[in-house]
DRENDODO-541807 format. One record per residue (C-alpha): residue number from 1; x, y, z. Coordinates in steps of 0.2 Angstrom, whole numbers, plus 5000, padded with zeros to 4 digits. Layout:
<torfis>
@seq = NUM	px = X	py = Y	pz = Z $
...
</torfis>
This chain:
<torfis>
@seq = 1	px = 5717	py = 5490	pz = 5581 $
@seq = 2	px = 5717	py = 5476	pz = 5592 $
@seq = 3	px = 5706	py = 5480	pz = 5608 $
@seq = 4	px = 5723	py = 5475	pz = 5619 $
@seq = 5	px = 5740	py = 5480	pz = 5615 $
@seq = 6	px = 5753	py = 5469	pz = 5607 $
@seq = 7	px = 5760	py = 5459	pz = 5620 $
@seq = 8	px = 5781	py = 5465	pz = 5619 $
@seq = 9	px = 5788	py = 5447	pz = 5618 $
@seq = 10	px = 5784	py = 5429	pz = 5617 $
@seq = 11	px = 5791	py = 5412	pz = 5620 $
@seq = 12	px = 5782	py = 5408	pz = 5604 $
@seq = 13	px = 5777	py = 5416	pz = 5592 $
@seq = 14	px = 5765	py = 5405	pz = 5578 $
@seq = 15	px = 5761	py = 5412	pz = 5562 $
@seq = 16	px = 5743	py = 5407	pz = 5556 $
@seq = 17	px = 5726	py = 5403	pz = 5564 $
@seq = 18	px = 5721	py = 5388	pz = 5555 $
@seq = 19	px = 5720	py = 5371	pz = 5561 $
@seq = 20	px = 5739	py = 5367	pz = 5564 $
@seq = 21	px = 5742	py = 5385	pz = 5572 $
@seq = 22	px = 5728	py = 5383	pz = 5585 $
@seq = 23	px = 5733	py = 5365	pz = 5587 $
@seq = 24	px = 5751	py = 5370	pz = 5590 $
@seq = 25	px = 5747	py = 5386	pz = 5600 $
@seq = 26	px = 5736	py = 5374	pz = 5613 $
@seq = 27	px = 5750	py = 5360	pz = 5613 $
@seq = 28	px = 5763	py = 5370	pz = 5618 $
@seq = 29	px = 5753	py = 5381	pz = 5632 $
@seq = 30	px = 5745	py = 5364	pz = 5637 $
@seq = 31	px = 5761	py = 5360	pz = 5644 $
@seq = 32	px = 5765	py = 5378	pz = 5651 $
@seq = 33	px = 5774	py = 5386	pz = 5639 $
@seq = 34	px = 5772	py = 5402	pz = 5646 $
@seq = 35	px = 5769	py = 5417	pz = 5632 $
@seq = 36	px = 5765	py = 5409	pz = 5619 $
@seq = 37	px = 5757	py = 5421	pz = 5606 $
@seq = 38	px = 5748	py = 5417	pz = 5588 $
@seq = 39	px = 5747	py = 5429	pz = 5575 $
@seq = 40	px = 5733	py = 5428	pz = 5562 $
@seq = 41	px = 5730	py = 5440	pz = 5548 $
@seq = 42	px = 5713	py = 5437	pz = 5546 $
@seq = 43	px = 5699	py = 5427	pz = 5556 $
@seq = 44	px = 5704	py = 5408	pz = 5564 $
@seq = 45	px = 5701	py = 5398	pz = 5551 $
@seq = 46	px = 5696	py = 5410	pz = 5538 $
@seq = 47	px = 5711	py = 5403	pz = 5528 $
@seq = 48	px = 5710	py = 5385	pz = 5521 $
@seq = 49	px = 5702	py = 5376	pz = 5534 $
@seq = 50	px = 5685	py = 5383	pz = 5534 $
@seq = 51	px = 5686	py = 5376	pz = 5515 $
@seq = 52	px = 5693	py = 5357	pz = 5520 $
@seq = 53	px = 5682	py = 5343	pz = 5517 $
@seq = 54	px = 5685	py = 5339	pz = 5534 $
@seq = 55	px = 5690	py = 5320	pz = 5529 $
@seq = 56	px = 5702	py = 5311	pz = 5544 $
@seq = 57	px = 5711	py = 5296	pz = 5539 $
@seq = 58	px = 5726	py = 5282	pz = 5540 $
@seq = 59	px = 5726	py = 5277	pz = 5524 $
@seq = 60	px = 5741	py = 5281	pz = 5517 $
@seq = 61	px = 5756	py = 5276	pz = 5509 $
@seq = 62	px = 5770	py = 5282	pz = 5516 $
@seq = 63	px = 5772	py = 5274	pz = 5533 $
@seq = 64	px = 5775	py = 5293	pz = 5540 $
@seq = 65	px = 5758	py = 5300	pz = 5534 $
@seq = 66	px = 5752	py = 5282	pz = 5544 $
@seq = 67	px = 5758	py = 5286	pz = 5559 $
@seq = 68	px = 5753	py = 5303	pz = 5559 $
@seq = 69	px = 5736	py = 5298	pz = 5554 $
@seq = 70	px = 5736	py = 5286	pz = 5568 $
@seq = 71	px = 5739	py = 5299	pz = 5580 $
@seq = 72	px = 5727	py = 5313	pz = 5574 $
@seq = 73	px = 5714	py = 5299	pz = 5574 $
@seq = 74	px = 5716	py = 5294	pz = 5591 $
@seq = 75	px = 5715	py = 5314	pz = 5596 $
@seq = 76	px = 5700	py = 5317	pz = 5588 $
@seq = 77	px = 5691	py = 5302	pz = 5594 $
@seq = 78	px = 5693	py = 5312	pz = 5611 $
@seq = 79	px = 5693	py = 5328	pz = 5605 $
@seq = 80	px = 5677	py = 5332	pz = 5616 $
@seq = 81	px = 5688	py = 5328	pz = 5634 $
@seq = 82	px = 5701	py = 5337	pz = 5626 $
@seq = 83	px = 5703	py = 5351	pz = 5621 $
@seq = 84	px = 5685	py = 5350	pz = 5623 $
@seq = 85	px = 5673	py = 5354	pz = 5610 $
@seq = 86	px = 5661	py = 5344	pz = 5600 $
@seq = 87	px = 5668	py = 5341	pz = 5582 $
@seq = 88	px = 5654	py = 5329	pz = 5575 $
@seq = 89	px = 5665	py = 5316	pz = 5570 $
@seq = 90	px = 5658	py = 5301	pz = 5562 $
@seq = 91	px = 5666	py = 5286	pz = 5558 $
@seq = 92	px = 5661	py = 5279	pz = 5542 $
@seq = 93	px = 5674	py = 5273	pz = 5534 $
@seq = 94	px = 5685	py = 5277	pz = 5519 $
@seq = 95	px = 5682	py = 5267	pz = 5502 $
@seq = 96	px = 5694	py = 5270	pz = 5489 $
@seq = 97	px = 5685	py = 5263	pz = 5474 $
@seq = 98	px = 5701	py = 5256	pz = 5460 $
@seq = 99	px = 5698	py = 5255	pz = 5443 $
@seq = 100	px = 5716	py = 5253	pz = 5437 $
@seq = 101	px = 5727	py = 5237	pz = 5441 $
@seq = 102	px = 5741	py = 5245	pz = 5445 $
@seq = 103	px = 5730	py = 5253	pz = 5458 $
@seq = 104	px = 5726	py = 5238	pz = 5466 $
@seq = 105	px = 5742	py = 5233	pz = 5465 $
@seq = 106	px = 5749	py = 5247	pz = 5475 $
@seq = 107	px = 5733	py = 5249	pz = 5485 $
@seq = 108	px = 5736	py = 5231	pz = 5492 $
@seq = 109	px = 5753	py = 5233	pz = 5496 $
@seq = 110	px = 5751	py = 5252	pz = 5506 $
@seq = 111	px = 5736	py = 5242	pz = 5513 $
@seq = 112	px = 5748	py = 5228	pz = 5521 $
@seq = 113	px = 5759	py = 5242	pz = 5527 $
@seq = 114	px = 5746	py = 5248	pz = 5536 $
@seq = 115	px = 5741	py = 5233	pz = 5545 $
@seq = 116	px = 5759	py = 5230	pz = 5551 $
@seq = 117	px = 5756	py = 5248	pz = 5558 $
@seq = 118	px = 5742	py = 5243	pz = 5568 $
@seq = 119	px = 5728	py = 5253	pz = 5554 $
@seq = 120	px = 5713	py = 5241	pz = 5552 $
@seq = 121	px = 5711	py = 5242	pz = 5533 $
@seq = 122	px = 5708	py = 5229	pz = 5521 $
@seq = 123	px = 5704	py = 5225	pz = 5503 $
@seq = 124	px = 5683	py = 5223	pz = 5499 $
@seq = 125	px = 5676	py = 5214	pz = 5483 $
@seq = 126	px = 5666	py = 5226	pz = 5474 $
@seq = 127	px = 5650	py = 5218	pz = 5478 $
@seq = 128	px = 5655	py = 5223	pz = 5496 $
@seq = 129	px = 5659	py = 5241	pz = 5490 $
@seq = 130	px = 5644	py = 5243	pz = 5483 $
@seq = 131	px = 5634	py = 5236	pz = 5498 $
@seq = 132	px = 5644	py = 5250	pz = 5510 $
@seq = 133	px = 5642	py = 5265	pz = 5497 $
@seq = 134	px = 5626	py = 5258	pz = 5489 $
@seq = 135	px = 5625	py = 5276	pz = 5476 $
@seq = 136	px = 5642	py = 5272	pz = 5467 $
@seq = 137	px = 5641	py = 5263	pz = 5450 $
@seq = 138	px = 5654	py = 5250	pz = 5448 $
@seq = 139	px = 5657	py = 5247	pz = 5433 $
@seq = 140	px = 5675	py = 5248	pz = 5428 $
@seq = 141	px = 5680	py = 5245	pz = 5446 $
@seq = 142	px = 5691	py = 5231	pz = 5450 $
@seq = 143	px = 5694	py = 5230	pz = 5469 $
@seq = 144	px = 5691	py = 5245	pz = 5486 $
@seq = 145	px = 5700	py = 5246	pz = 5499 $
@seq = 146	px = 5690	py = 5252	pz = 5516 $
@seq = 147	px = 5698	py = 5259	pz = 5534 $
@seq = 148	px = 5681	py = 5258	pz = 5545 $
@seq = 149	px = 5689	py = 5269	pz = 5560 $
@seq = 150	px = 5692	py = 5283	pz = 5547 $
@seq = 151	px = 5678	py = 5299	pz = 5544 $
@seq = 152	px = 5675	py = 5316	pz = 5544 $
@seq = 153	px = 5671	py = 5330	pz = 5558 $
@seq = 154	px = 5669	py = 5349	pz = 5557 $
@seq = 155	px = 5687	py = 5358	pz = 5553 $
@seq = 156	px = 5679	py = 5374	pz = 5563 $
@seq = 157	px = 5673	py = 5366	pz = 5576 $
@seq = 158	px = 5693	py = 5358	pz = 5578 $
@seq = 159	px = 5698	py = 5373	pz = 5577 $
@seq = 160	px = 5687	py = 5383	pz = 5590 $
@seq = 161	px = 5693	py = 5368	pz = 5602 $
@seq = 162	px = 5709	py = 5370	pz = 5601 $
@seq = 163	px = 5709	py = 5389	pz = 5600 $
@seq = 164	px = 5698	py = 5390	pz = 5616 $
@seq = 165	px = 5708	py = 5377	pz = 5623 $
@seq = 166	px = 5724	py = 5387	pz = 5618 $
@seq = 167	px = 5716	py = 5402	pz = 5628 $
@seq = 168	px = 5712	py = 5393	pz = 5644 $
@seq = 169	px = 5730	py = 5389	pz = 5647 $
@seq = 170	px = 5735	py = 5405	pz = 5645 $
@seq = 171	px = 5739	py = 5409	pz = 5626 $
@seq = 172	px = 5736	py = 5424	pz = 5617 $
@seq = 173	px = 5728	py = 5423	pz = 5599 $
@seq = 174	px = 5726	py = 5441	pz = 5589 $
@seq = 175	px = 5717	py = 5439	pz = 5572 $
@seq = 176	px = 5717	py = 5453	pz = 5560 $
@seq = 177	px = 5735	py = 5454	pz = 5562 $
@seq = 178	px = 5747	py = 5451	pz = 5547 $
@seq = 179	px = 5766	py = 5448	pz = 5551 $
@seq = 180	px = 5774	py = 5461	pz = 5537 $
@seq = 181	px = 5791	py = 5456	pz = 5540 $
@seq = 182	px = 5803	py = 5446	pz = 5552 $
@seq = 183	px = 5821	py = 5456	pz = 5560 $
@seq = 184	px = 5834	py = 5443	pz = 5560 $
@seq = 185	px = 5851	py = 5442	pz = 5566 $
@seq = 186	px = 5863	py = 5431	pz = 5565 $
@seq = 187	px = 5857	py = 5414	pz = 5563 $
@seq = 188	px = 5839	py = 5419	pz = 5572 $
@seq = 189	px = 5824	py = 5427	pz = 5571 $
@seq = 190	px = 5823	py = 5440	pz = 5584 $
@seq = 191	px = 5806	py = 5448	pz = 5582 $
@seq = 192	px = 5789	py = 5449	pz = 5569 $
@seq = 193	px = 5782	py = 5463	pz = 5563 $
@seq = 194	px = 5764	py = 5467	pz = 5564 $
@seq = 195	px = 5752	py = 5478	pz = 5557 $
@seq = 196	px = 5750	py = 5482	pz = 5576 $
@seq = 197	px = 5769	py = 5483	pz = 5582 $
@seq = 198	px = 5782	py = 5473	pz = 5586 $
@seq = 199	px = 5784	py = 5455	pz = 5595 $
@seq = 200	px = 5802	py = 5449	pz = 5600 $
@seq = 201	px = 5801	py = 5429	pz = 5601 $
@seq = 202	px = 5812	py = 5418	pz = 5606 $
@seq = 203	px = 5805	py = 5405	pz = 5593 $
@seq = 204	px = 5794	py = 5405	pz = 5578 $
@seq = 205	px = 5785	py = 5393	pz = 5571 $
@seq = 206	px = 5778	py = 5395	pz = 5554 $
@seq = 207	px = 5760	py = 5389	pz = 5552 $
@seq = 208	px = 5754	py = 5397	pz = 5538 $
@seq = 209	px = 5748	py = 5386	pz = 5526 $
@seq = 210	px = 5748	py = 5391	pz = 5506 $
@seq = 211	px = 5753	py = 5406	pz = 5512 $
@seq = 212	px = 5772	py = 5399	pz = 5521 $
@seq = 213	px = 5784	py = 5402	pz = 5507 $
@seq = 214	px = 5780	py = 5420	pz = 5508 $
@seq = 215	px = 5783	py = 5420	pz = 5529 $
@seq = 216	px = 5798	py = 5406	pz = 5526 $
@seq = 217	px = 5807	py = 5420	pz = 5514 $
@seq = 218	px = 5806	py = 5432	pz = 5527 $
@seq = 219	px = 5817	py = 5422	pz = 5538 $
@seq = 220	px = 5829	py = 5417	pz = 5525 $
@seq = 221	px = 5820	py = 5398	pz = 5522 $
@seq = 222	px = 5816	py = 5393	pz = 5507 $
@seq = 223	px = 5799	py = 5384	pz = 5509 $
@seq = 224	px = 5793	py = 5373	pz = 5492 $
@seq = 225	px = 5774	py = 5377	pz = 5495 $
@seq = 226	px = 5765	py = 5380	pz = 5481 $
@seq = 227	px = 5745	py = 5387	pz = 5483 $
@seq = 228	px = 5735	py = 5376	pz = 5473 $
@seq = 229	px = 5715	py = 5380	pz = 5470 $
@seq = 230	px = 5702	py = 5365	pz = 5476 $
@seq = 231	px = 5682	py = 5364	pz = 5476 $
@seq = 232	px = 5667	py = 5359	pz = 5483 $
@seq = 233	px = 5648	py = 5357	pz = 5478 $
@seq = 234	px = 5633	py = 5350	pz = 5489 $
@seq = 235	px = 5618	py = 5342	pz = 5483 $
@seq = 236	px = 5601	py = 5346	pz = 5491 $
@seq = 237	px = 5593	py = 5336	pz = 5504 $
@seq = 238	px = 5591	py = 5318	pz = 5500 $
@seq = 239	px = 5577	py = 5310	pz = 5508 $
@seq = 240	px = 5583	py = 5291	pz = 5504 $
@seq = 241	px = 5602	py = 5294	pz = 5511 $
@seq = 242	px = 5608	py = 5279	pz = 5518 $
@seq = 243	px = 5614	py = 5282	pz = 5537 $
@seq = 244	px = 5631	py = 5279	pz = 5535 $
@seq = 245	px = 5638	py = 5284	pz = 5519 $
@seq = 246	px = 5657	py = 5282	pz = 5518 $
@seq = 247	px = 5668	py = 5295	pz = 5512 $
@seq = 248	px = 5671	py = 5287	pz = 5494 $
@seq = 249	px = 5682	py = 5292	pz = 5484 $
@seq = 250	px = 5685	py = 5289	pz = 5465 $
@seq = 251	px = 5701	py = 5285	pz = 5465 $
@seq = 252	px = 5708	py = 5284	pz = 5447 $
@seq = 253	px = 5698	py = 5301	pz = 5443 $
@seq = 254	px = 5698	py = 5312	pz = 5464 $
@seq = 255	px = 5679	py = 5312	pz = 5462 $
@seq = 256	px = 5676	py = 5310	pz = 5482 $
@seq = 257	px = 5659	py = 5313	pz = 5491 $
@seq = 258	px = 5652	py = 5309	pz = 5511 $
@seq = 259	px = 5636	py = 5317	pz = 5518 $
@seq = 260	px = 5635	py = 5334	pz = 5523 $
@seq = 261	px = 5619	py = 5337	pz = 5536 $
@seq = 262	px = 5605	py = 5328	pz = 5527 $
@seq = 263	px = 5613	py = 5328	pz = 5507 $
@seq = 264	px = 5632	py = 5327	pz = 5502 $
@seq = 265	px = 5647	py = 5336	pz = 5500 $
@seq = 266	px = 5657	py = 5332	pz = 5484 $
@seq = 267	px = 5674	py = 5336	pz = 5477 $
@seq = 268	px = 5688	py = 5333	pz = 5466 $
@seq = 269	px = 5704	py = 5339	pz = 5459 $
@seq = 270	px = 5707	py = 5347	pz = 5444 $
@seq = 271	px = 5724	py = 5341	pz = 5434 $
@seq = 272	px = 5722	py = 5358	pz = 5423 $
@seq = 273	px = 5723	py = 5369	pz = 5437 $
@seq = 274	px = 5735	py = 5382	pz = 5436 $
@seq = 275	px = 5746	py = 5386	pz = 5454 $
@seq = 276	px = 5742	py = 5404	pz = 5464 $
@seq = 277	px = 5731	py = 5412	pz = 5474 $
@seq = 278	px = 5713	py = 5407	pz = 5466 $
@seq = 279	px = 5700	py = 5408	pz = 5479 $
@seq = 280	px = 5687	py = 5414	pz = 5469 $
@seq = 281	px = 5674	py = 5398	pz = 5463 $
@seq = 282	px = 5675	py = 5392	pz = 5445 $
@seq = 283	px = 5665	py = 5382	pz = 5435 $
@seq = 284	px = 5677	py = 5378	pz = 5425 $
@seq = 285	px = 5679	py = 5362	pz = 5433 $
@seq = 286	px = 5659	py = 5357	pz = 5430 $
@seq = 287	px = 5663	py = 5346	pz = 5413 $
@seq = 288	px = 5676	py = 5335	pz = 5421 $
@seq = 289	px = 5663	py = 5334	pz = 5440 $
@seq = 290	px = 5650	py = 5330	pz = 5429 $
@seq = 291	px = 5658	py = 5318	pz = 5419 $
@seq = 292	px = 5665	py = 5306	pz = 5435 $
@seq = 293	px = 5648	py = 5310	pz = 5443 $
@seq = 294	px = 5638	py = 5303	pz = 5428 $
@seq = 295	px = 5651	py = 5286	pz = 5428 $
@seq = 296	px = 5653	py = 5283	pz = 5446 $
@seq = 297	px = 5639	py = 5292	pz = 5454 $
@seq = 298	px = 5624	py = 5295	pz = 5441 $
@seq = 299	px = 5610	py = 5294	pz = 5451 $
@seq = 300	px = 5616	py = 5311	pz = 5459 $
@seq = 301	px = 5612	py = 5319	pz = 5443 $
@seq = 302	px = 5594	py = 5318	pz = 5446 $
@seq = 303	px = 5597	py = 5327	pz = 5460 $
@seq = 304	px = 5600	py = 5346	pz = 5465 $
@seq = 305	px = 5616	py = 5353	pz = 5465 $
@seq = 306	px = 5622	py = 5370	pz = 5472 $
@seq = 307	px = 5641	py = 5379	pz = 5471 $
@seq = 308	px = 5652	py = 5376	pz = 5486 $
@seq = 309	px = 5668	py = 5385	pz = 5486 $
@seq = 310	px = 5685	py = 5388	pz = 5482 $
@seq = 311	px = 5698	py = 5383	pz = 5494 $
@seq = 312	px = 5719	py = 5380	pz = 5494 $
@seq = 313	px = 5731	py = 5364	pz = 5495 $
@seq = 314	px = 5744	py = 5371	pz = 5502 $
@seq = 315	px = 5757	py = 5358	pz = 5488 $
@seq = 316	px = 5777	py = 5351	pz = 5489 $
@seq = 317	px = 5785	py = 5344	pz = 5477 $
@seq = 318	px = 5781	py = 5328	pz = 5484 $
@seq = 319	px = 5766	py = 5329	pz = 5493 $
@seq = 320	px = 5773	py = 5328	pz = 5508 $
@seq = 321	px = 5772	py = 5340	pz = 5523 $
@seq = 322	px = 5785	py = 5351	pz = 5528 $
@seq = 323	px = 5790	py = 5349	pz = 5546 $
@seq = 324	px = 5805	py = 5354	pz = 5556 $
@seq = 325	px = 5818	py = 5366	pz = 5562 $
@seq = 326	px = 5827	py = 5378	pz = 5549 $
@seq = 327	px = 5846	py = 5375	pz = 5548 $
@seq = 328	px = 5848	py = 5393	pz = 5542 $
@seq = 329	px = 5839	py = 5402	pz = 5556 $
@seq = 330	px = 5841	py = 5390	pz = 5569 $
@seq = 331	px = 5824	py = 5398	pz = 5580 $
@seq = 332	px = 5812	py = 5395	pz = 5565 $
@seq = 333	px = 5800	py = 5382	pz = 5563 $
@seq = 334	px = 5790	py = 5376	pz = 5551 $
@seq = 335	px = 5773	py = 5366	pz = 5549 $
@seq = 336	px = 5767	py = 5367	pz = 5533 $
@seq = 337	px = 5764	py = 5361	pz = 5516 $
@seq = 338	px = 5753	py = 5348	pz = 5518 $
@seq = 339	px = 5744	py = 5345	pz = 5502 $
@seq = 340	px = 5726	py = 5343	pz = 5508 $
@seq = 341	px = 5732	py = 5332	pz = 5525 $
@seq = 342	px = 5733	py = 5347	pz = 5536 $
@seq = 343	px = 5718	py = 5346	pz = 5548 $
@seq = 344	px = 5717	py = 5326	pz = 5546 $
@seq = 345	px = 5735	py = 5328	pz = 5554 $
@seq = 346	px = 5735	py = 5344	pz = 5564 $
@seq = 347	px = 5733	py = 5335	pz = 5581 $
@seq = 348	px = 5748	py = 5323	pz = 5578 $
@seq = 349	px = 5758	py = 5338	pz = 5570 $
@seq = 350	px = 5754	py = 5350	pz = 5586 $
@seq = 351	px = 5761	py = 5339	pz = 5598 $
@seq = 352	px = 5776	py = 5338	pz = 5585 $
@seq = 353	px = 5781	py = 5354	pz = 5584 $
@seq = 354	px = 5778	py = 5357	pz = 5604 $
@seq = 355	px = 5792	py = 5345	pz = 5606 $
@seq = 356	px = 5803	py = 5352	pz = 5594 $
@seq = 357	px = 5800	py = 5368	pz = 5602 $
@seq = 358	px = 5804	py = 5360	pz = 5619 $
@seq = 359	px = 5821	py = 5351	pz = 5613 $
@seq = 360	px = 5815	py = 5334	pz = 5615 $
@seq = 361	px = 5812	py = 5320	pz = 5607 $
@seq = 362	px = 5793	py = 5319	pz = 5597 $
@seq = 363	px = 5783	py = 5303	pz = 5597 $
@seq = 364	px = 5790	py = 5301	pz = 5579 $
@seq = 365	px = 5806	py = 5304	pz = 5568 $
@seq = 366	px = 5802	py = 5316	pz = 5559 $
@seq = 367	px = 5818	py = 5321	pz = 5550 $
@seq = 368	px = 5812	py = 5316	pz = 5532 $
@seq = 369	px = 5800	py = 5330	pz = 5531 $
@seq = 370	px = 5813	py = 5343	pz = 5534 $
@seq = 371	px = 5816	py = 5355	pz = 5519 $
@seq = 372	px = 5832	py = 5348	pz = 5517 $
@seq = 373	px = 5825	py = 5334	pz = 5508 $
@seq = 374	px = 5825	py = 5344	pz = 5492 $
@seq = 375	px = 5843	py = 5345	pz = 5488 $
@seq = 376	px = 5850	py = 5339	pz = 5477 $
@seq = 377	px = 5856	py = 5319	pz = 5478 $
@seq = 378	px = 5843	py = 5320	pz = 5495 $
@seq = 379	px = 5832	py = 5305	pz = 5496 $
@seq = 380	px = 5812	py = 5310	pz = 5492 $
@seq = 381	px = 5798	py = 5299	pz = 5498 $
@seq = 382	px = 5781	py = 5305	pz = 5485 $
@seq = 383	px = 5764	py = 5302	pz = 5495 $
@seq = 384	px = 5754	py = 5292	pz = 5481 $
@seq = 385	px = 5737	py = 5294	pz = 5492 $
@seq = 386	px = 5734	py = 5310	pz = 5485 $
@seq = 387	px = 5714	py = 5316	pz = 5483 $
</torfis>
């Protein structure tokens, strides 16, 4: 049981402790929402974010995931003034290394739009690739393209911040919690409830990663979200690491690595992967990691490698994030779906959903990632920037 009693209402309450719970949770009680409450069945961050690469970037293209890219950037830049916390971000870059023409086709215009949106990417010769990422083979590659403001920092670190930034303005967060159903009326949720008891709210917001279409079913919202496993390995130290190795990524096969203390963390999707809850590690995957390891990165295969783990995309249709107000049950939020851009986007989405909590108008339109973009003869914009 929880050491305190379940508070009897809230203003808000968010469902999930990851990234984009903890970052909405200290947005909205940054402000002074007063009551604002987050529920978390588990640990913060014990969910998919502990398991992220921890990769933030702009590149992108679709001129939303820009935008929101942009603004996370910028938050986690200052991430150490506010929330306060130390997140270890480095800024080395990301190299997408293409190998297809019609990647370099699509790369250079996504890479134009992101220019006009103020992003300072560009396309690199492949002598120039190989000079920034000097353990890539480039064979087969016809052209990069390299954002030099983006990185990667420490998704638990983001996510202490935010939750201890959460707390100091007055927001309760109770982990070991599961929400086990929500009591609606009418057009609105009136309450969750807990293991613990139950919470009337006056706004939910569901933040619950691979595990939303579950919550969204329990407010009447059908939320497209499919769990989706994804993996990690790490190599042993590596004496002769170069300082500043950008997070390179593969992109006509998702083979992606960036260093990881004094070695590297590398990962990839697997096409063969079957949707659901896998969180158990495979090596199922090992042929095809070891394959774009020996064509893009052989020298690593001299080197130690040892199992990561098993983590979740949280998938839509389009691989594009879920984001809005449900028409059905008017008090219901969502935030969600973010097939693997969730932390690299939880600052800008935090301050998103506070307004949309607020009733007023957030820093960007963000209409088109409402659920209703899967009806029928609705207009659907795919993501093609997928790792």
């Amino acid at each position: 049981m929880p050491r305190n009693p379940l508070p009897e209402r809230a203003s808000v309450v968010v469902i999930g402790g990851g990234v984009i719970g903890t970052s909405i949770a200290f947005h909205l009680a940054e402000v002074g929402v007063p009551d604002v409450v987050l529920l978390e069945r588990g640990t913060l961050g014990g969910g998919s974010t502990c398991r992220a690469a921890g990769g933030v970037r702009t590149q992108f293209s679709d001129e939303l995931n820009i935008a929101l890219g942009a603004r996370s950037l910028e938050g986690f830049t200052r991430f150490g003034e506010r929330p306060g916390q130390e997140i270890d971000l480095h800024q080395v870059g990301y190299l997408f290394l293409l190998s297809d023409p019609e990647h370099v086709t699509a790369f250079e215009r996504d890479v134009a739009l992101q220019n006009e949106l103020g992003i300072g990417s560009r396309m690199i010769s492949v002598d120039e690739a190989r000079r920034r990422s000097p353990l890539i083979d480039t064979e087969g590659v016809l052209a990069a393209a390299f954002s030099p403001d983006d990185g990667h920092c420490t998704p638990e670190s983001v996510v202490l911040g935010y939750a201890a930034g959460a707390r100091r303005h007055g927001a309760v967060l109770r982990t070991e919690t599961e929400v086990l159903g929500l009591e609606c009326r009418g057009d609105r949720v009136r309450a969750a409830v807990t293991e613990h008891g139950t919470i009337s709210a006056d706004t939910v917001v569901c933040a619950a990663g691979a595990w939303s279409a579950a919550v969204g079913e329990m407010a009447g919202v059908d939320l497209p979200v499919q769990p989706v496993r994804r993996q990690v390995m790490f190599t042993e130290a590596m004496p002769d690491l170069p300082p500043a190795v950008p997070f390179t990524i593969d992109f006509a096969t998702s083979f992606y690595f960036h260093a990881e203390g004094r070695g590297l963390l590398l990962g990839m999707s697997d096409p063969e992967q079957e949707p659901g809850f896998h969180l158990d590690y495979s090596d199922e995957w090992l042929p095809r990691l070891g394959a774009a390891i020996g064509r893009r990165a052989p020298s690593l295969l001299e080197v130690g490698l040892t199992p990561g783990w098993a983590g979740l995309y949280e998938v839509t249709p389009d691989h594009n994030a879920l984001l809005g107000r449900a028409v059905e049950t008017s008090n219901f939020l969502y935030a969600t779906g973010f097939s693997g851009h969730g932390f690299l986007q939880a600052p800008a989405v935090g301050e998103i959903v506070r307004d949309l909590c607020l009733e007023r108008e957030p820093f960007l339109d963000v209409r088109p990632l409402s659920v209703q973009r899967f009806e029928p003869g609705a207009l659907i914009r795919p993501e093609t920037h997928i790792v």
